[in-house]
N, C-alpha and C positions, 0 to 999 in steps of 0.2 A: 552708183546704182543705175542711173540714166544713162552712161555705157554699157556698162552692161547688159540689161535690157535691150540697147537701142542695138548690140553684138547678136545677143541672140534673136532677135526677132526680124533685123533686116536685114532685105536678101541681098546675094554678094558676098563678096569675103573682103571689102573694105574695111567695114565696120568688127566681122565677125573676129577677125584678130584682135579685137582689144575688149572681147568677154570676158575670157577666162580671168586675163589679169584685172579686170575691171572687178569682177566679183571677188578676187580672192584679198583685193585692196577692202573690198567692203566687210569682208568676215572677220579681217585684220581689224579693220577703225571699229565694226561694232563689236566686233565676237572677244578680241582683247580685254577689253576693259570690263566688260560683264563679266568674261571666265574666272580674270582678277580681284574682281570682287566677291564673285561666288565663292572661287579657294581660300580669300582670307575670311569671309564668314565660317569658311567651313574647318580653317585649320585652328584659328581663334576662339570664336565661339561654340565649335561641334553642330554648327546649323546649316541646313542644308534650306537657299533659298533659290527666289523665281529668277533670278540672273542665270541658277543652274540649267534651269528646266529651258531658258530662251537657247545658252550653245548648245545642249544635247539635242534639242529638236532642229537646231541649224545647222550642227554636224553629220544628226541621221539624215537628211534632207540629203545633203552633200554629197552621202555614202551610200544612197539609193539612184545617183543621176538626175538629184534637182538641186543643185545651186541655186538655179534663179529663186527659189521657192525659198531656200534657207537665208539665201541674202536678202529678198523683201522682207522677211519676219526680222531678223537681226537689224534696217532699219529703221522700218515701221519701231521697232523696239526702243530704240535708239531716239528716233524724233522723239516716242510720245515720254519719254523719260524727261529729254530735253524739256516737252513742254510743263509737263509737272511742275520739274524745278523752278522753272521760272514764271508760271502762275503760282505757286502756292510759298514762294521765293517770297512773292510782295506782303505776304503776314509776317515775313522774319526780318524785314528794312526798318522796323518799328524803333530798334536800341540803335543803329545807327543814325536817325533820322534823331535820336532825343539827344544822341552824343553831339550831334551837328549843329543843335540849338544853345548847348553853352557857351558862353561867351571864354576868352584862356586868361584875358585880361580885368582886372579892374583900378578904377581911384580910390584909395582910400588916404584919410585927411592924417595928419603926422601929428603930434600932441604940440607942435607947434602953429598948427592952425594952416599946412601946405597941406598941397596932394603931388601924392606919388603911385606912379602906374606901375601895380604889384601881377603877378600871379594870382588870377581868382583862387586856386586850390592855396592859396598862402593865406588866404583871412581865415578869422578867427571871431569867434563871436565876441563882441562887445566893438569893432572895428566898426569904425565908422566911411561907408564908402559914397563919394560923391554920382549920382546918376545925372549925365546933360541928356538931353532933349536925343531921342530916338538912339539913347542904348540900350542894351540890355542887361536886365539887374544880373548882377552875378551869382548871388546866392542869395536864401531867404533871409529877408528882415523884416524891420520896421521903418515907418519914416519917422525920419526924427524931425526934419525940417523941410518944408517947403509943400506944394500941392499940384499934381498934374493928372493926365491921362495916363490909365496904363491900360495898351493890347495884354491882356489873359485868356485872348482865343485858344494860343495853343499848351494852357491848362486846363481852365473852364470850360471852353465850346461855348464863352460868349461873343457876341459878335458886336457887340458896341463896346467901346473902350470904358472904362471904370476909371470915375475923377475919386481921387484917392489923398488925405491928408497925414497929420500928423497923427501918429498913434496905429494907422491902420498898418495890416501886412501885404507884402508885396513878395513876388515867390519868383524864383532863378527861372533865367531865360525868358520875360514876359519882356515888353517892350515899354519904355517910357516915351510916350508922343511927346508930350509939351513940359515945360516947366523945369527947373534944376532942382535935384530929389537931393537931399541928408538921407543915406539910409544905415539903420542900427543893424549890423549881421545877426542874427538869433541860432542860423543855423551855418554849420561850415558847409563845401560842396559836397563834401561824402556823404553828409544828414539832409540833404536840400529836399524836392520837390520832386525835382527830377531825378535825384539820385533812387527816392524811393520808386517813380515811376518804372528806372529804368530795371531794379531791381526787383519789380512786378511783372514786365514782360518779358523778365529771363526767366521768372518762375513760371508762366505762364507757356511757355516754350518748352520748358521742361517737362513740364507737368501733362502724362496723356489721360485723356479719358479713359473708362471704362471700354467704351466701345472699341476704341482706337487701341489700347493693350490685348482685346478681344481677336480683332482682326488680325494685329502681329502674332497673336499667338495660334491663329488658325491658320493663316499664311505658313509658318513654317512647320507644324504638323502635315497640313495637306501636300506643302511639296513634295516629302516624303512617302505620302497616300498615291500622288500623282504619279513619281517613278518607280514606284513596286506597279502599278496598273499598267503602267505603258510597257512594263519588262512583261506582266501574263500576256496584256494585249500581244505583245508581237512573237509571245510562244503559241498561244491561240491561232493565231492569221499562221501562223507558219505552220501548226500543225494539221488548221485548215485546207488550205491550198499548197502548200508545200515551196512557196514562193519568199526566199529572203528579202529579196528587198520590194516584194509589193508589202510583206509583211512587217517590215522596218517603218516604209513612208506608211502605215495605217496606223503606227506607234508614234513616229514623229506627228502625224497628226494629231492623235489622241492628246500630245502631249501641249501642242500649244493648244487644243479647244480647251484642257482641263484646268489651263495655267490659272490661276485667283490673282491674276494681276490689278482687273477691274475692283473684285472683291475687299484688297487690301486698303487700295487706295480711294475706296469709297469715303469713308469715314475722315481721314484728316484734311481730304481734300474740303469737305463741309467744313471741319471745328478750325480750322488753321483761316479760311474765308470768313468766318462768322465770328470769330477773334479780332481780326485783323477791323472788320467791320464796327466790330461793338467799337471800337478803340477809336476809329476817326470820328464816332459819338461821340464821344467822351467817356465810356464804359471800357475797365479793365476786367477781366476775368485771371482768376489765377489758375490758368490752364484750363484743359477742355473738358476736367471732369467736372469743375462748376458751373460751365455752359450746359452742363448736360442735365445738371441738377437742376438747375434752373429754370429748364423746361419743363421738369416732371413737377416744378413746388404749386400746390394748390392753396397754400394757407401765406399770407403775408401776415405779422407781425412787426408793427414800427414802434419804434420811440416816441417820443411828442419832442421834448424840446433838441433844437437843434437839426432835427431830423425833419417831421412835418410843419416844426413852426419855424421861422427865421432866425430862431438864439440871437437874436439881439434886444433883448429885454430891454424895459425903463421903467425905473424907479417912478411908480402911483405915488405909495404914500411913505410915510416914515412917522414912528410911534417912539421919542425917546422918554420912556418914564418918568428920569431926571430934564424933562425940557430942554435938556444940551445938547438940539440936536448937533451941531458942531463938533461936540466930543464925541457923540456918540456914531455920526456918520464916519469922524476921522480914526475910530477904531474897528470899526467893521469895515471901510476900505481897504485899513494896515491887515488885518486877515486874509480878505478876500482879495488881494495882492497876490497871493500865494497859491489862487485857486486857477484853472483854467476854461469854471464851469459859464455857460454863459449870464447867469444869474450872476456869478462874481463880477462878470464883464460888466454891467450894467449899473452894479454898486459902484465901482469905480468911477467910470464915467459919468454917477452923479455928483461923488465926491467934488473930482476935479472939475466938473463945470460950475458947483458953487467956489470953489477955491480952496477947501477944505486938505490940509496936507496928511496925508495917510498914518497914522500910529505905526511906529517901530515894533513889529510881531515877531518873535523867531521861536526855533519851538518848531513848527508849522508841521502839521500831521494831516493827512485827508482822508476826511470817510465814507468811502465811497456809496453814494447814492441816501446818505444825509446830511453831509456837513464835513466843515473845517476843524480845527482845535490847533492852539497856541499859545503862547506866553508874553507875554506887553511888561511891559516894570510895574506893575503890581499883580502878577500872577498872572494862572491860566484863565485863559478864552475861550470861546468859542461859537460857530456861528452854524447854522443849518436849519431843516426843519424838525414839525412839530417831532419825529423820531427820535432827533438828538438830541431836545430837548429832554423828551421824556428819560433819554439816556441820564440825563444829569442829572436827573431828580428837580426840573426845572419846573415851576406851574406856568401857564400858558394863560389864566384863567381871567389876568387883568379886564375889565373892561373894555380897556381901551385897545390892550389886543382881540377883544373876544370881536369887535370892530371888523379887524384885516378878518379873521378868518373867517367871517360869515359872506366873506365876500368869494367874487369869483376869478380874483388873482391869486399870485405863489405869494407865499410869506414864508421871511427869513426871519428867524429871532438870534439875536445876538444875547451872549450870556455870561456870567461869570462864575463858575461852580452852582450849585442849585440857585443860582438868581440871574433874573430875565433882563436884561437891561433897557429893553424894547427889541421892536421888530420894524424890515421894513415889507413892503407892498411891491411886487414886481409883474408887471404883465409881457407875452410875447406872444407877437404875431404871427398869422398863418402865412404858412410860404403860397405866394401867386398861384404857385403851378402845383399844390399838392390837391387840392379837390379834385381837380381835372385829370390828374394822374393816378388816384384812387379810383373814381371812375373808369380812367381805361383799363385796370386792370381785373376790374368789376368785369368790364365788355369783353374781355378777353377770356373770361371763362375761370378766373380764380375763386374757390370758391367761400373763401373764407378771409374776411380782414379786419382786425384788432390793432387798440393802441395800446401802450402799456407805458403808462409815468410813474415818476414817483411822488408828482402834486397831488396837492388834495381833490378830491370827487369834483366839486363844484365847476375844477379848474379845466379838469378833464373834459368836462361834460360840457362846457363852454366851447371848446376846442374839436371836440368830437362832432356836434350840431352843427356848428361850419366846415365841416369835412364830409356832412352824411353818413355818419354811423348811426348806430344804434347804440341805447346804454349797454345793452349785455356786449357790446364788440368793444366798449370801453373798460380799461383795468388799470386804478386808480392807487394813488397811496402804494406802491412797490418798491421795496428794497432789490438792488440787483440779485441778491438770491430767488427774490420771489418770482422775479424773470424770466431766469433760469428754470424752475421750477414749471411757470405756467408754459414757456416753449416746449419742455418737457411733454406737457400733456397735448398739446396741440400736433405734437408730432406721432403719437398714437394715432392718427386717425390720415395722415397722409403726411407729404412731403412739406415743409414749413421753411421762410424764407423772413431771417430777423433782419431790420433795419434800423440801424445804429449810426453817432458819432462820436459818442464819450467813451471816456475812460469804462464808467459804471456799466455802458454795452458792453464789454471786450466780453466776459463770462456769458449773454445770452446770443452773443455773434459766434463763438464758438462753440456753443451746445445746438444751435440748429441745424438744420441739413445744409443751409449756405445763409451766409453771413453779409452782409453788404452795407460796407462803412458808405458812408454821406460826405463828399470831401474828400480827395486824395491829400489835401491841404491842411485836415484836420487832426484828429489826435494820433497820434501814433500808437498806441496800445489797441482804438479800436482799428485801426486799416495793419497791423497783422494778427488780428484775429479774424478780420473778415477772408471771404472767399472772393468778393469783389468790390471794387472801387468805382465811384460814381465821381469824378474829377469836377463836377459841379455843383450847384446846391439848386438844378435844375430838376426837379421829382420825376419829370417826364419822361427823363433819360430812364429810368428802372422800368417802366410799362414800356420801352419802344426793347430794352433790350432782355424785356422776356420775353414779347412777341419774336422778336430776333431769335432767342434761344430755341421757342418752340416752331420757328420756320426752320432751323439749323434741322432739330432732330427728326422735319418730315421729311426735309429733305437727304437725311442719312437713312433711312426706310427707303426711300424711293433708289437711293443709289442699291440698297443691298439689295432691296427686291429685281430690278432691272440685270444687275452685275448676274446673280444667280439664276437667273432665266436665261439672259444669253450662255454662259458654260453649260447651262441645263441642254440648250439647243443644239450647241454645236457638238458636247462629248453624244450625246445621241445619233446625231448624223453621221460624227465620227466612227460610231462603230455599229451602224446597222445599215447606215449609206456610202456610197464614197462619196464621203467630203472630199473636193482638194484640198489640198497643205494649204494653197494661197485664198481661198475662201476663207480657212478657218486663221489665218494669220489675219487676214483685213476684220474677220469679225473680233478678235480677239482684242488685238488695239486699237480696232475705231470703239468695242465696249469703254476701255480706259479710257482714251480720250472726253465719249462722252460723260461718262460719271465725275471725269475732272471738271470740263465745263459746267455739267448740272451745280454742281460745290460750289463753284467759282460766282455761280450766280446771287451767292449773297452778299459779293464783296458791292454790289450796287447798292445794299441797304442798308445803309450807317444807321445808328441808335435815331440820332435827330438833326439830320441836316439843317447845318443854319447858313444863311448867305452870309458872306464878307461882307465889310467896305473896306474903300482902299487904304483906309490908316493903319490896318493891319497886314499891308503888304509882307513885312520884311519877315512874320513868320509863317507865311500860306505852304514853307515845304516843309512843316511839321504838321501844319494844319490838314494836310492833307493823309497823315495818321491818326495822328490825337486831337488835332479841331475838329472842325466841321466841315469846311470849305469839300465842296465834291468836286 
């Protein structure tokens, strides 16, 4: 292009002999590969796109005695395509970048008591694999033995390392700093952390917004619109002035002012930036139509346990009828073994810190959002609350339960066919960062927020007062139906947005307008019912990426309103002025360009940027997608 030009414009015939061939090398490298792509959309698909519309106006260019005109648009065309791809390229490195974090290797111990360095996709769960000091876990487990640091920057987006022991889980590709780990496999590499992650950001990629399926579909309608207008335009000009080719170049102009190049690629340039962005937050979206939703939700609806509180409960009190608490703690542990609720977590973990060995339970059935049921060697069990009791025709009425429940903890009662055995007392704490995060989203303009448990009132209402609700924003005593039900009505009156981590969410994550599991790490029935994944158990990260979401969709209003003013300006000029060709080609793709950068501009706003430290060097190039690291 810069011979050519440098051919036509300086004087002499030095230069002048290597125009022609200079331009006609530029119609070739740009004008090829567009025509190629336009004929297979067009012989494949039956669409006629903007690739067509850039050769026909660089061919009539051509065929009127302006090359130079046709060959600046073809690579004006050409660069701003180039630069597309490779800005809005860096939201689609995400599955690479997570494929580059697994490790290929791991040790796992031989039933003789060696290790042997396997194929991580060769474990299996119940394998036990040894982790030394700065590797990488290969797949989800637990520890079985030993206590260290582990970097979970680039699952979490925390930025201090996590001392982690026996009992706890540790998730594929995190980093172990110090100490020699036993770890139990739970999950193989296909079921891992990251296999789910990575099978979120293909969804996510897949998956176009509303707007963005809007755009393609006006995009190649209008192409269409554009070359019936360019074909009157230059029967018009012709039958005007009688001039074919002043009449041709007023059509090849027409045709690049009226191109929707800017138009189309307004929209993904924003959701593909603002994806890419939530995601080095620690925020997945499953594609751009729940970024989109997400901006419109006026009503938040959350869970309590798990979700606003830290699901890690602890056994207050314990009430066995029979005074054995022993028996009786080691048979609601053997149940609640079988549970993954975090009230089960906490019975456990009181058992085994008195030393109490768990009752053999099989049988094992779960009721979602009241309780367990089982069988032990002298019949069925069962453990839950006051619902599932009532289910069994169980009375509650003991004094000594009537105790727990006037209190303002959860109470579990354990039972055998209509008789109570006792109960115990379970309290859980608020997460750090959830007042402060209901708060922002208070400031942000939402204008409705509820919590919905299935504890009883007192517990609710405990938990609601240290978060600043109100009673009537609190909704107590709920079966997951009743969930479902109250999302239901809440969604009557605008857009509504549930927040879940249990099994018992999956049904009100999927009847809301967008669903958003707590934990990429957590249950797996609620993160695919959800619309989005919070890879933290960080509350702040949901208020920074709805504000995200509602910065994405001003800033796709700003692109469409601008894109459609400039074609407004130039098909105007074009046919009531003489525009030049090269006026309306520079206004044309500097429009695209700038509507790509406007986009591009959100890729600076991650959900919550947190600083490193250097202990988590070794995963700062994932960090720099799904951490935080900027």
């Amino acid at each position: 292009m810069i011979l050519g030009m440098a051919g036509m414009w300086w004087p002499g015939d030095g230069l002048s002999a290597l125009a022609y061939p200079a331009l006609a090398t530029v119609y070739l490298a740009g004008g090829l590969p567009a025509a190629w792509r336009a004929g297979t959309e067009l012989w494949q698909d039956h669409v006629l796109d903007i690739d067509l519309l850039m050769v026909v106006a660089a061919v009539a260019a051509a065929a009127v005695g302006a090359p130079l005109e046709g060959a600046v648009l073809l690579t004006l065309f050409s660069v701003a395509g180039t630069l597309e791809e490779r800005a809005l390229g860096r939201a689609r490195h995400a599955i690479e970048a997570l494929m580059a974090l697994r490790p290929e290797t791991a040790l796992r111990k031989t039933a003789s008591g060696s290790v042997e360095e396997v194929a991580a996709a060769a474990l299996e769960v119940g394998d036990i694999v040894v982790l030394r000091p700065g590797a990488r876990v290969p797949t989800d487990g637990t520890i079985a033995l030993g206590r260290g640091g582990l970097d979970e920057a680039n699952i979490t987006g925390e930025s201090m390392p996590v001392s982690k022991g026996p009992g706890e889980p540790v998730f594929e590709a995190t980093v172990n700093l110090d100490g020699v780990l036993d770890v139990t496999v739970t999950r193989t590499v296909g079921e891992s952390t990251i296999a789910r992650m990575i099978q979120l950001v293909t969804e996510a990629h897949a998956a176009k917004a509303p707007s963005e399926r809007f755009s393609e579909w006006f995009g190649q309608r209008y192409t269409v619109a554009v070359l019936i207008g360019a074909a009157l335009a230059f029967a018009a000009f012709y039958w005007l002035g009688g001039d074919w080719k002043h009449a041709l170049y007023k059509a090849a102009t027409l045709l690049v002012a009226a191109s929707p190049c800017a138009i189309v690629i307004s929209v993904p340039a924003a959701i593909l930036s603002a994806l890419s962005a939530a995601a080095r937050g620690g925020v997945l979206f499953k594609g751009g139509a729940a970024l989109e939703t997400l901006a419109a939700v006026d009503t938040f609806a959350f869970d309590k346990t798990g979700t606003l509180t830290k699901g890690q409960a602890a056994v207050t009190q314990i009430v066995a009828l029979d005074n054995d608490e022993a028996g009786f703690l080691s048979l609601l542990s053997g149940l609640e073994a079988h549970s993954e609720h975090h009230v089960a977590t906490a019975i456990r973990r009181e058992a085994a810190k008195r030393g109490f060995d768990p009752t053999e339970v099989s049988e094992v059935s779960a009721r979602p959002g009241i309780g367990i049921t089982g069988h032990d060697a002298l019949g069925p069990v069962w453990a839950g609350n006051p619902y599932l009791a009532k289910a069994m025709g169980a009375p509650v009425d003991a004094p000594r339960l009537q105790v727990l429940a006037e209190g303002a903890d959860t109470v579990i009662y354990l039972g055998r066919g209509a008789e109570v055995l006792g109960a115990v007392s379970v309290a859980d704490e608020l997460r750090p960062s959830s007042a402060s995060a209901l708060a922002a989203l208070r400031a942000s303009g939402v204008r409705r927020i509820v919590m919905m448990t299935g504890d009883r009132r007192p517990v609710a209402l405990r938990i609601g007062a240290e978060l600043g609700l109100s009673p009537d924003e609190i909704h107590a005593e709920m079966l997951p139906q009743d969930k479902v039900k109250a999302v239901a009505q809440l969604a009557e009156t605008g857009k509504v947005a549930f927040v879940g981590d249990g099994v018992n969410d999956a049904a009100a994550l999927a009847r809301a307008d967008i669903g958003i599991a707590m934990g990429a790490a957590g249950s797996e029935v609620a993160l695919q019912a959800a619309d989005v994944a919070l890879l933290s158990e960080d509350m702040r990260q949901l208020a920074d990426a709805h504000r995200l979401a509602r910065r994405a969709a001003g800033i796709i209003r700003q692109n469409l309103i601008f894109a459609i003013g400039v074609m407004l300006v130039l098909v105007i000029a074009g046919l009531f002025f003489d525009l030049p060709l090269p006026l309306a080609v520079v206004g044309h793709e500097g429009g695209t360009v700038l509507v790509v950068l406007n986009g591009l501009r959100l890729l600076s706003n991650p959900a919550r940027p947190v600083k490193r430290d250097a202990a988590s060097r070794e995963s700062q190039g994932f960090a720099r997608w799904f951490g935080t690291a900027k």
